[in-house]
Each structure stands twice: as C-alpha cells, then as structure tokens.
C-alpha positions as CSV (number, residue, x, y, z in Angstrom):
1,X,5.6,-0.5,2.5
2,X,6.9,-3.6,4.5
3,X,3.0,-4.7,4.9
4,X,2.4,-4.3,1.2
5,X,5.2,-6.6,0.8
6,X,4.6,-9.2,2.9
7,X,1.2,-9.4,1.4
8,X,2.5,-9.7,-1.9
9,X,4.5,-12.6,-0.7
10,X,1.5,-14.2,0.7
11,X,-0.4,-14.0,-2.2
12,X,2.7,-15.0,-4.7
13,X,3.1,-18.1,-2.3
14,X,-0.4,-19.2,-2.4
15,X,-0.7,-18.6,-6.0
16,X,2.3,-20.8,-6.8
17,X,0.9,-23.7,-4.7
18,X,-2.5,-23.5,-7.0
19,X,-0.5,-23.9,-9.7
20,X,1.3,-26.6,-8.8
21,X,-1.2,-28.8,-8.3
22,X,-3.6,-27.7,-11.0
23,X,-0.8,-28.5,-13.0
24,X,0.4,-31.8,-11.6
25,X,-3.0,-33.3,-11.3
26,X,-4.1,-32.1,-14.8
27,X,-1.5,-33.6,-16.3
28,X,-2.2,-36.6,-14.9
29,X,-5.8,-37.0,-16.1
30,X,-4.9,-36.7,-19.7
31,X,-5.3,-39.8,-21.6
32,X,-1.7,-41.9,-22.1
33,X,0.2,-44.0,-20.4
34,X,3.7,-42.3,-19.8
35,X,5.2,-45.7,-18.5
36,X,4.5,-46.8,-22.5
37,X,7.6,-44.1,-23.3
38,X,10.2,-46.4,-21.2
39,X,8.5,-50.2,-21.8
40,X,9.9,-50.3,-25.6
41,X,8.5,-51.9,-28.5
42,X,8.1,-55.3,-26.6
43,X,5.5,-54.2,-23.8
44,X,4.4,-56.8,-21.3
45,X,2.1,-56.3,-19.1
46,X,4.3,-57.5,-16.5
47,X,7.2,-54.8,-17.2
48,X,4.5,-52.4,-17.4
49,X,3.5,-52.8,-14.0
50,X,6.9,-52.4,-13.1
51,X,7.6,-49.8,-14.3
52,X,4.4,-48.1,-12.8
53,X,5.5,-49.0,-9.5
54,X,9.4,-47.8,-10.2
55,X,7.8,-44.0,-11.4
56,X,5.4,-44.1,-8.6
57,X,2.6,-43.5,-10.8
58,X,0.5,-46.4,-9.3
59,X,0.1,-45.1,-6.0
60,X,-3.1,-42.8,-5.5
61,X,-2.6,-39.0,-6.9
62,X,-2.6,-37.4,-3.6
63,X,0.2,-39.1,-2.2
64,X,2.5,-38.8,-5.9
65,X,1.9,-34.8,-5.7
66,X,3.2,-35.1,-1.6
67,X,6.2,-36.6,-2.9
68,X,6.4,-34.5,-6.2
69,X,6.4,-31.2,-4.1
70,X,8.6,-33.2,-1.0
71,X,11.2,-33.3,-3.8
72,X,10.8,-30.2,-5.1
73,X,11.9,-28.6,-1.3
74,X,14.2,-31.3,0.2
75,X,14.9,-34.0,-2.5
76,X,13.9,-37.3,-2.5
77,X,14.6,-41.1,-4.0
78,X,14.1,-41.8,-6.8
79,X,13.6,-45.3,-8.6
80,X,15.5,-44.8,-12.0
81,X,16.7,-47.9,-14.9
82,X,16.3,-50.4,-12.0
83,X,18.8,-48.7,-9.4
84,X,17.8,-46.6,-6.9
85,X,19.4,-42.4,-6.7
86,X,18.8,-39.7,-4.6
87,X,17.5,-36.9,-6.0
88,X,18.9,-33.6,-4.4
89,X,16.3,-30.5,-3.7
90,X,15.1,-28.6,-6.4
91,X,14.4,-32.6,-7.7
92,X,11.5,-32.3,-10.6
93,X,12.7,-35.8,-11.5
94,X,14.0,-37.4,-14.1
95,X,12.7,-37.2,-17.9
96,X,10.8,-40.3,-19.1
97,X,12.4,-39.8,-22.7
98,X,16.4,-39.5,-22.1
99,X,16.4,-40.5,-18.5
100,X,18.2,-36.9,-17.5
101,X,17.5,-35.1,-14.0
102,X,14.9,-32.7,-15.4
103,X,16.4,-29.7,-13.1
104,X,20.2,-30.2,-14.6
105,X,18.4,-30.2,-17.9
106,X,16.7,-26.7,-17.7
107,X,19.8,-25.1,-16.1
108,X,21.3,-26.3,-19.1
109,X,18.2,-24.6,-21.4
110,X,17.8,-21.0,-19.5
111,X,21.2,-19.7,-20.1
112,X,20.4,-19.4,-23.6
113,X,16.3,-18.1,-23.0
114,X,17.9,-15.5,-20.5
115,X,20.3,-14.0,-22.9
116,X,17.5,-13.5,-25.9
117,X,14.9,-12.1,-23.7
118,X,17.5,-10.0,-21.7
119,X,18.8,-8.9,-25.0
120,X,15.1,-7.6,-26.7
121,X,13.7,-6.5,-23.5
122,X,16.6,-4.2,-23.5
123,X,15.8,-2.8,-27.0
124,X,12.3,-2.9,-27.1
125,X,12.2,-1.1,-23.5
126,X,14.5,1.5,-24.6
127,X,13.4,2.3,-28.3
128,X,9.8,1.5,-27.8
129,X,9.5,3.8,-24.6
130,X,11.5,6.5,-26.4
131,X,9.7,6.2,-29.2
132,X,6.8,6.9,-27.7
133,X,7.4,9.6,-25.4
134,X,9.3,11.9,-28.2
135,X,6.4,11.4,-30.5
136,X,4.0,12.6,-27.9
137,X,6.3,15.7,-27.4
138,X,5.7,16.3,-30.9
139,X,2.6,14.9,-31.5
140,X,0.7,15.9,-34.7
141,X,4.5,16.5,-36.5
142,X,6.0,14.5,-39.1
143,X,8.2,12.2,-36.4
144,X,5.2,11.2,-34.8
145,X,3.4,10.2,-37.9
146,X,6.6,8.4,-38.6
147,X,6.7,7.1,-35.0
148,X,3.0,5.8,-35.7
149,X,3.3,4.4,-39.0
150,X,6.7,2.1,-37.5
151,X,4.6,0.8,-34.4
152,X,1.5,0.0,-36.2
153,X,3.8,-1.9,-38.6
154,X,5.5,-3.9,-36.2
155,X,2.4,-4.3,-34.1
156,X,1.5,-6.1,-37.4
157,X,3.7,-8.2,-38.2
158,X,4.4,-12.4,-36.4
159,X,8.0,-13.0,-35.5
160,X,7.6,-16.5,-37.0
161,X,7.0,-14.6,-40.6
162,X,9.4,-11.5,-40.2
163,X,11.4,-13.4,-38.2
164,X,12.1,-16.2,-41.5
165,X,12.1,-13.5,-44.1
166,X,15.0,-11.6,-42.1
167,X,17.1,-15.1,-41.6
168,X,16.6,-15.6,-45.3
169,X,17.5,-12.1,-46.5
170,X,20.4,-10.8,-44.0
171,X,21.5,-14.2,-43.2
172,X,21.7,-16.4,-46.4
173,X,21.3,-13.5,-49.3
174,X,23.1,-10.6,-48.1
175,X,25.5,-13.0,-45.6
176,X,25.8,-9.5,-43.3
177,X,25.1,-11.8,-40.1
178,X,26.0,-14.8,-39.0
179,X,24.0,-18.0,-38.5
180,X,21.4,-17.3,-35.6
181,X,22.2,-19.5,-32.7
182,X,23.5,-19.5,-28.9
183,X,27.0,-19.7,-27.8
184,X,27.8,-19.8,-24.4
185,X,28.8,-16.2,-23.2
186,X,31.9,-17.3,-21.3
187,X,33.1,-18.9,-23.9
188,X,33.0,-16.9,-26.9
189,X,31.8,-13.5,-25.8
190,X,31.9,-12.0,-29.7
191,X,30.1,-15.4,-30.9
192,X,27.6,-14.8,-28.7
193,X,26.5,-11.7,-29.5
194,X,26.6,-12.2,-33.4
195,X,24.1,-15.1,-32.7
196,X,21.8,-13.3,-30.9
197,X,21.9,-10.3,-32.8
198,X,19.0,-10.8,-35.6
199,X,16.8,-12.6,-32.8
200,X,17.6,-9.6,-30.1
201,X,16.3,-7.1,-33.2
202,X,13.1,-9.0,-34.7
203,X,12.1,-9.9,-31.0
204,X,12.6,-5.8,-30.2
205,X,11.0,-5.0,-33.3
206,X,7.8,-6.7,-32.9
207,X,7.5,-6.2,-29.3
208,X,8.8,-2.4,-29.4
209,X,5.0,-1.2,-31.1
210,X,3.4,-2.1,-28.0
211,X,5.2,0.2,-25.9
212,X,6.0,3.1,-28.4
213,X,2.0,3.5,-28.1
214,X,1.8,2.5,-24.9
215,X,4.0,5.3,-23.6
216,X,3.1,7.7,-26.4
217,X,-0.9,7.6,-25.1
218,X,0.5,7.9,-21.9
219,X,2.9,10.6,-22.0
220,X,-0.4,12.8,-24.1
221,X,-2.7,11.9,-21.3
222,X,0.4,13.1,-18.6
223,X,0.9,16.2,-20.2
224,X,-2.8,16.9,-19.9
225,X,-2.9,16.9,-16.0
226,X,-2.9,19.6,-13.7
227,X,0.4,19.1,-12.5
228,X,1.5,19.8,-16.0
229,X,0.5,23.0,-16.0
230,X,1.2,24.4,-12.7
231,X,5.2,23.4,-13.5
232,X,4.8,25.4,-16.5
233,X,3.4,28.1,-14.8
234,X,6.1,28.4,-12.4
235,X,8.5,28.3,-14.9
236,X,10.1,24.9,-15.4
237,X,12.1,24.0,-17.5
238,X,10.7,21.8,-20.6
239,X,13.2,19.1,-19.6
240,X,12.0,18.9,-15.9
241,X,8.2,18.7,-17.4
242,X,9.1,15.7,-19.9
243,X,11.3,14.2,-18.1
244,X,11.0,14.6,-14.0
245,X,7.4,15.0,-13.7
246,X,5.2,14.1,-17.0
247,X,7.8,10.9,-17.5
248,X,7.4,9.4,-14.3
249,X,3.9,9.4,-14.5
250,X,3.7,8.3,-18.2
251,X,5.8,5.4,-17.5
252,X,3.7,4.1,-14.9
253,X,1.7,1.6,-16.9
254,X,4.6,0.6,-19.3
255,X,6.4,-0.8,-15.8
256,X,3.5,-3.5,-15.7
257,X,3.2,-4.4,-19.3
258,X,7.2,-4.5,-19.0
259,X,7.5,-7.1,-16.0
260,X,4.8,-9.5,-17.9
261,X,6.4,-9.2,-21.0
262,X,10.0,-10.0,-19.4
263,X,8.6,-12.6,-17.0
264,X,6.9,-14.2,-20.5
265,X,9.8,-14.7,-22.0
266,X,12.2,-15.9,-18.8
267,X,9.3,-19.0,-19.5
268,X,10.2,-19.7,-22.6
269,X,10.0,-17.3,-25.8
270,X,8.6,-20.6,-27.8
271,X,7.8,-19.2,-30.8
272,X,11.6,-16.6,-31.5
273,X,13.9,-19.8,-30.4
274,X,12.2,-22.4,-32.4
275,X,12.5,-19.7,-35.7
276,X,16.1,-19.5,-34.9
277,X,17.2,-22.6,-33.8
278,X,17.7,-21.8,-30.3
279,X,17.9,-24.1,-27.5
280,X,16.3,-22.6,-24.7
281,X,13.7,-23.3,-22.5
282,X,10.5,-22.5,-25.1
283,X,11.7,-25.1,-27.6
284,X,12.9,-27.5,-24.5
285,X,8.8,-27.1,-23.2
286,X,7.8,-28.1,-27.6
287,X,9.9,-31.0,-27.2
288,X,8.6,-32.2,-24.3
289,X,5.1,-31.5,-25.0
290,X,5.3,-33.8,-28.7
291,X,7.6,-36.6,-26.5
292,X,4.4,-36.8,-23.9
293,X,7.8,-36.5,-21.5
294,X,5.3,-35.0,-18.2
295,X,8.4,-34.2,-15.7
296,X,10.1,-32.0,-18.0
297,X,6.3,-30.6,-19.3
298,X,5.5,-30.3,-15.4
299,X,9.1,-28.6,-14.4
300,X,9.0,-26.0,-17.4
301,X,5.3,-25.1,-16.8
302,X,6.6,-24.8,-13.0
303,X,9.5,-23.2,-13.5
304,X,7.6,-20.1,-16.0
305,X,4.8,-20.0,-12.8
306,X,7.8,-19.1,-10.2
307,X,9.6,-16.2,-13.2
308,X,6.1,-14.7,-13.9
309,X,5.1,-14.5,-10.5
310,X,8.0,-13.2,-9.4
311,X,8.1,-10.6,-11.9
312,X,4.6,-9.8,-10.9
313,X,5.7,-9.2,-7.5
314,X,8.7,-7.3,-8.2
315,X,6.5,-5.2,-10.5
316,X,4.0,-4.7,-8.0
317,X,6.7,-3.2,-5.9
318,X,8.2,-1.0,-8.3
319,X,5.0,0.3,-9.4
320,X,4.3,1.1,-5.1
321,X,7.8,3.2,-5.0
322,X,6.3,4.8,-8.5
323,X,2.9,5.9,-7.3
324,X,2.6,5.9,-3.3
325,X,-1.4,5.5,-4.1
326,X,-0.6,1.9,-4.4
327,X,0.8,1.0,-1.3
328,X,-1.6,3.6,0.6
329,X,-4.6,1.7,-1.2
C-alpha cells in the first residue's frame, strides 16, 4: 500500500509541475500587453518600459517562470507602485488590476466556494447514491420508475436555467427563502445557511441524476455477481447483501466520479456562484479572465490543478482500500 502511495505522489508531483508551466508560458503567448492594465490612459512608451521591467515581464520567459515558481515555494521581491515588498511563500503575486497579493485574495474567495460545494456534494452524494441503490432493489416497480423519471429530469436540466427560474419563484414570488448569498459562517451561522440553501439544493439537484444512475446501474450489475448469490444461498440476511457486500461493490465507481466532481467544484463552481451572486473562487477566475489580470488567472488555474489532483490522489487511495485489485495491480 505504502508503494502505491508513494507512486501516486510521484505522479501528482510531476503532474502539477506540467501544469504549471503549460499554464504560465501559455498565458504568456497570448496576444496583449498586461503592463497596458497599470500604464493608464496616458501611455508612454517610456512608462511602459518601466513598468515591464518593475513586473519582470521583460526578462526572457525561462527565467520569469524560475522566479514565478521560486515565489510560489519560498517567496520572493516583488517590485510593486514604485516601492519594493517582499512577498512571503505561497507568493502568486500581486494582481495587475487592484494591486492586491493574489494569494490573500483567494483565501478571501474559497471560504465561500468551499461551503457551496461542501454543502451540494453532501446532498447530491447522499440522495443521488440512495436513490439509486433503492431503485435497483426495486427495480422494475413504481419507485424506480419514479427514481428514473427524477434523474433523467435533473440530468436535463442547466443550473444557469433552473437555477434563475427557482431564484425568481422561491425567492422574489413566493419570498420562502432569503436572498442567495454567502455570509461568513463564524459570523452569522443561521445567515449562512439560509444563503446557501437554494444554491446547496439546485447544485444537488442537477448533479444528484448522475449518481442516482450511476449507482442504480451499478448496484443491478452487483447484484448479478456470483458473490451475490452464494450469500443468499447461505442464508444472509437481505440487509447484509445490499448493504455489506453488493453496496461496497456498487459504490466503487461512484467514489471516482465523487472525488472529480468535489475536486471540480473546490476550483471554482463558475457557473452556480455567478447565478447566485456568490463570491467565490469561479466568479473571482470570470473576473479575472474579462480584466486580462494573468496573476490571479494564473493562481486560480493553479490553485484548481493542486484541489483536483489532490482529490485524484485521495480517490485513488480510497478506491485501493475499496478493491485490494488496485493496489495489487
């Protein structure tokens, strides 16, 4: 097991490095002239150079990424407004648009991104999965043509349309919830929850479809196997089929699609914050993108590489402790 580990590590390591540069030297090709963002309306050519040489960016590309990932480990200087300032490790740099250390300004964003996608994945995880496995147990009945009709619906539906319709009927019409928004959990625990209720339920909605069929096709194919049918021969009990034996093996694959689907939105759920006016990582990485602001583009792209391979590594672990094939293989 400790082998399989390690070489997960090795390969998550090596992986994130890749990125980095693909992503540092990519955005660098694009056309534009980020210096343009901090000349102002009167541009000379002679602030212009200065300010390439104050950002760096006039030095050869090689050298910028050494000190881009020098920062990113032990910190470096940085040249910012005319004054020099250190820049303490993890240092992405400072953003081009509101001159604001880039890394204070995502801690800032992912409080509210962890707390929607910890929220759904809770729900969807739970109901979907449920869903699923209960409507295989009864498959052919009325509750799993229920079960079926629910997920194809919500596999059908875009959170930016549901998501509007529900703001406008539960929100503005009906007044049941409050505004959607994110308060700070520590400082009003009851105003944070209300916020994130209608985006915790859309998000779960949608998303639950996937893994009610996921686990329901599963859980059939489980209940299929020889194992299966030896426990029943020996006698046990219905709930030690489902549950012990047919369950673990049924919720095999819904532990991957689970870690990507978490690890996706850690990075940002772009699309659910922007709908409800949340200001989380997602709409921070819009922003950023329509400002042509390239540290805080580069440190959000970064910062989603290191959550989804993490999560692909901690998946890759669970899903070794669930099926010993995996770490044998």
């Amino acid at each position: 097991m400790l082998r399989f580990v390690v070489r997960r590590l090795i390969t998550s390591v090596l992986i994130l490095a890749v990125v980095s540069a693909v992503t540092f030297f990519l955005f660098f090709v694009v056309p534009g002239d980020p210096a343009r963002l901090s000349c102002g309306k009167i541009c000379t050519n002679e602030k212009l150079a200065e300010i390439h040489h104050n950002l760096g960016i006039d030095r050869p590309l090689v050298v910028q990424y050494g000190d881009y990932m020098k920062g990113i480990v032990v910190g470096r200087d940085i040249i910012e407004t005319g004054d020099k300032v250190h820049c303490d490790a993890p240092c992405f740099g400072y953003s081009f648009v509101n001159h604001q250390p880039v890394w204070e300004t995502f801690l800032d964003r992912f409080p509210a991104t962890l707390s929607l996608a910890l929220g759904a994945a809770l729900l969807f995880l739970l109901g979907g999965v449920s869903l699923g496995l209960v409507s295989a147990i009864y498959r052919g009945r009325a509750f799993d043509k229920v079960a079926i009709g629910l997920s194809l619906t919500g596999a059908s539906l875009q959170i930016y349309f549901i998501g509007i319709v529900a703001r406008a009927f539960f929100v503005d019409k009906l007044q049941w919830l409050p505004q959607p928004g994110y308060t700070p959990l520590t400082e009003d625990p009851g105003q944070w929850f209300a916020g994130l209720l209608l985006p915790w339920i859309i998000l779960a909605f949608v998303s639950a479809a996937l893994y009610a069929r996921l686990s329901r096709a599963s859980m059939i194919e489980a209940l299929q196997e020889d194992f299966v049918r030896t426990g029943r021969a020996r006698g046990l009990s219905a709930r030690s089929i489902y549950l012990k034996h047919a369950g673990r093996a049924a919720i095999s694959p819904v532990v991957t699609v689970f870690g990507l689907d978490l690890a996706g939105l850690l990075g940002g759920a772009i699309i659910t914050e922007s709908v409800f006016s949340i200001q989380g990582v997602g709409r921070l990485a819009i922003t950023s993108v329509f400002a042509s602001d390239l540290p805080m583009i580069m440190a959000t792209v970064l910062l989603a590489a290191v959550v989804i391979v993490t999560a692909n590594l901690i998946v890759d672990i669970a899903y070794a402790l669930i099926d010993p094939r995996v770490r044998i293989s």
